[in-house]
N, C-alpha and C positions, 0 to 999 in steps of 0.2 A: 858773600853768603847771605840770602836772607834768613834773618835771626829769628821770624816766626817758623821756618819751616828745618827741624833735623832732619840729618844725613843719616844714612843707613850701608854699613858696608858688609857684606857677608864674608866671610871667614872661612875658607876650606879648607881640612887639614887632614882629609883623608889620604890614604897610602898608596891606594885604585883611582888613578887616575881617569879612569874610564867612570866610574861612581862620581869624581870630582865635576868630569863632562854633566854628569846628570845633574847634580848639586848647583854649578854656575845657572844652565840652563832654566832650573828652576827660578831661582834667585834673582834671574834677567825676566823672569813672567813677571813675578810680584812685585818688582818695582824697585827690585836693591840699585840704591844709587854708585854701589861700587861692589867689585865682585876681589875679594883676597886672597891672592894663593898662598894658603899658610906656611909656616917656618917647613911643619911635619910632610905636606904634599912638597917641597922645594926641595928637602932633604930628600924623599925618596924617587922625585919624578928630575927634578935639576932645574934649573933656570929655561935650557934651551928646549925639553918637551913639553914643561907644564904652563908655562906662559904664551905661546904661539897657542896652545890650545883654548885655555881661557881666554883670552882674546878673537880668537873667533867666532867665541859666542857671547862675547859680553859687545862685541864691534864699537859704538860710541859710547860704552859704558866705562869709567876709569880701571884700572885693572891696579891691585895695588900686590906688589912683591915684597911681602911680610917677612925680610930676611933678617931683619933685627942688625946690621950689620956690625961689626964690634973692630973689626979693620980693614979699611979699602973702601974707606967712603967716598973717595972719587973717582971709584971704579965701580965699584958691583952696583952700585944704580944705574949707570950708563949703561955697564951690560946690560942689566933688567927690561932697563928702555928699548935697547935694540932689537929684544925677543918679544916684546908687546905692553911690557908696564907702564904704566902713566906715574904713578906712588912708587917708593919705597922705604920702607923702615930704616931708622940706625938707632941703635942701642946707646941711648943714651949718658950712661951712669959711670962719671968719671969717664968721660971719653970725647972731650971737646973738640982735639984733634979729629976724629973719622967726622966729627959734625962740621965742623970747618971746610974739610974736604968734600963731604957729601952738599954743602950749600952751595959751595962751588960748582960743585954738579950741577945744581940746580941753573946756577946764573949762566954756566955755559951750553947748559944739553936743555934745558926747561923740565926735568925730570922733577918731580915736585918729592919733599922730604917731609916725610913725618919720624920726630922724635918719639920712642918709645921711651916713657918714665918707669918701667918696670923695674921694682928693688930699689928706687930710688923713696928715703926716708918720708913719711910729708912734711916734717919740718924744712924737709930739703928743696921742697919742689917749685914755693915760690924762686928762690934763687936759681933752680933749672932753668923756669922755664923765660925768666926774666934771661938767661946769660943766650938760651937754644934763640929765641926769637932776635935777638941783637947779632945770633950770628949770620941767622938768616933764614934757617930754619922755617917751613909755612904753617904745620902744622905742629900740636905734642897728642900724645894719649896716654892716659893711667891705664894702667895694667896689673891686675894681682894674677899673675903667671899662677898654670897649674898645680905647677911644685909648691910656690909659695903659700897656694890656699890648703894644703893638705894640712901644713903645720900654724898658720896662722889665720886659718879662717875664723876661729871663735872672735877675734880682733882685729881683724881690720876685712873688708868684703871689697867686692868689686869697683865699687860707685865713691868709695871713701877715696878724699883727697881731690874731686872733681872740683867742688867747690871753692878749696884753697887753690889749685892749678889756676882756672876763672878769674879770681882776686886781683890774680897780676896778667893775664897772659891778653895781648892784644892778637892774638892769633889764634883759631878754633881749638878747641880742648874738645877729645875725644874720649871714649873708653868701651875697652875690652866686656864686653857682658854676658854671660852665658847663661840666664833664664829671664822669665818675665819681668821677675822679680828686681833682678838688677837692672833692664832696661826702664824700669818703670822710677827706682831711686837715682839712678843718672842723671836721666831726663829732667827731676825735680831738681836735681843738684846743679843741674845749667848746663851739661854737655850739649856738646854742636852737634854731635855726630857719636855715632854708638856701633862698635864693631862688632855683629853676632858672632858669635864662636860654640865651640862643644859640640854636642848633641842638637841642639835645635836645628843646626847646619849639616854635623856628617852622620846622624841618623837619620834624616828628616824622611828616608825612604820611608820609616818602619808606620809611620803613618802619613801616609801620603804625603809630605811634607805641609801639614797642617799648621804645626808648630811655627815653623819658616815664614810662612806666610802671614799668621796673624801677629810672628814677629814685627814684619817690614810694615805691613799697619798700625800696627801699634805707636813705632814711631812716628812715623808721618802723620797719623794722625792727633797728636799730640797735643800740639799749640790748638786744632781746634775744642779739642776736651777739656785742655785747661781754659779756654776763654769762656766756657760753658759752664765751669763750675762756680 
């Protein structure tokens, strides 16, 4: 990865997959270096519609299947893989086993794994991500899940724990962001790579995907604004 340039993955987690079709589509114009078919489009469209679909509009774009997965790590990424995903998620926290198995996924199918650190403490995370990366693990991502931010958003936001993840982790540290605001405290905090989610993504219609778009520049433009200031 070059370390002057983040990554950008879009997040879809709308329930109309046909709205989804527009949302990639878009997301493949402005330059997202990766297209997500979230947990909520997976749960309502499956592995075997909503992935063939995104994948044939995202074509050499990576396709990642945000399943979070919590067991049958050496399985449900293979599957994922067979239907068009490049990525996919495993659920981290307390769950060494599905990661064990999901690596092996990796080392035998080439499906590439990203550990989700969501719910896991920050005191906790440098030992995550030091135990995820030794197991094989390629990538992790901080994540303050939706539920989580309802009750503890006054104390801890999206971006928090980037920093400590970074401390240890010889492997890209990502994170979940869902406004300006948070892609912009990431990014200071050292994230590789920034996963759009929310609104900026499965509303983006309501204003011509405006939002969306000066998302995926914002990141990428980045390293050159900060080398400017």
């Amino acid at each position: 990865m070059n370390s002057n340039r983040r990554l950008v993955q879009t997040i879809i987690n709308s329930l109309d997959i046909e709205k989804a079709r527009e949302t990639a589509a878009m997301a493949v114009k402005f330059g997202s270096d990766q297209i997500g078919a979230g947990t909520s489009l997976l749960y309502s469209g499956g592995l075997v519609r909503v992935l063939p679909a995104l994948k044939k509009i995202a074509g050499d774009i990576p396709v990642v299947a945000d399943i979070k997965v919590h067991d049958g790590g050496g399985y449900f990424p293979v599957e994922a893989q067979k239907y068009g995903a490049d990525f996919c998620t495993v659920s981290t926290r307390m769950n060494y086993g599905c990661c064990r198995q999901a690596a092996q996924a990796h080392l035998l199918y080439g499906v590439t794994i990203i550990g989700d650190l969501c719910t896991v403490p920050e005191n906790e995370i440098p030992h995550y991500v030091v135990e995820l990366q030794n197991i094989g693990l390629q990538s992790v991502c901080v994540h303050l899940t939706a539920d989580e931010a309802r009750y503890y958003g006054r104390f801890r936001q999206a971006w928090d724990c980037v920093r400590t993840a970074k401390s240890v982790a010889k492997i890209p540290v990502g994170c979940v962001v869902r406004s300006f605001e948070d892609i912009r405290r990431a990014l200071d905090e050292g994230s590789d790579w920034v996963a759009i989610s929310g609104e900026m993504a499965d509303n983006g219609a309501e204003n011509g995907y405006a939002d969306l778009k000066a998302a995926i520049e914002m990141v990428h433009d980045y390293h050159n604004r900060s080398a400017a200031q």
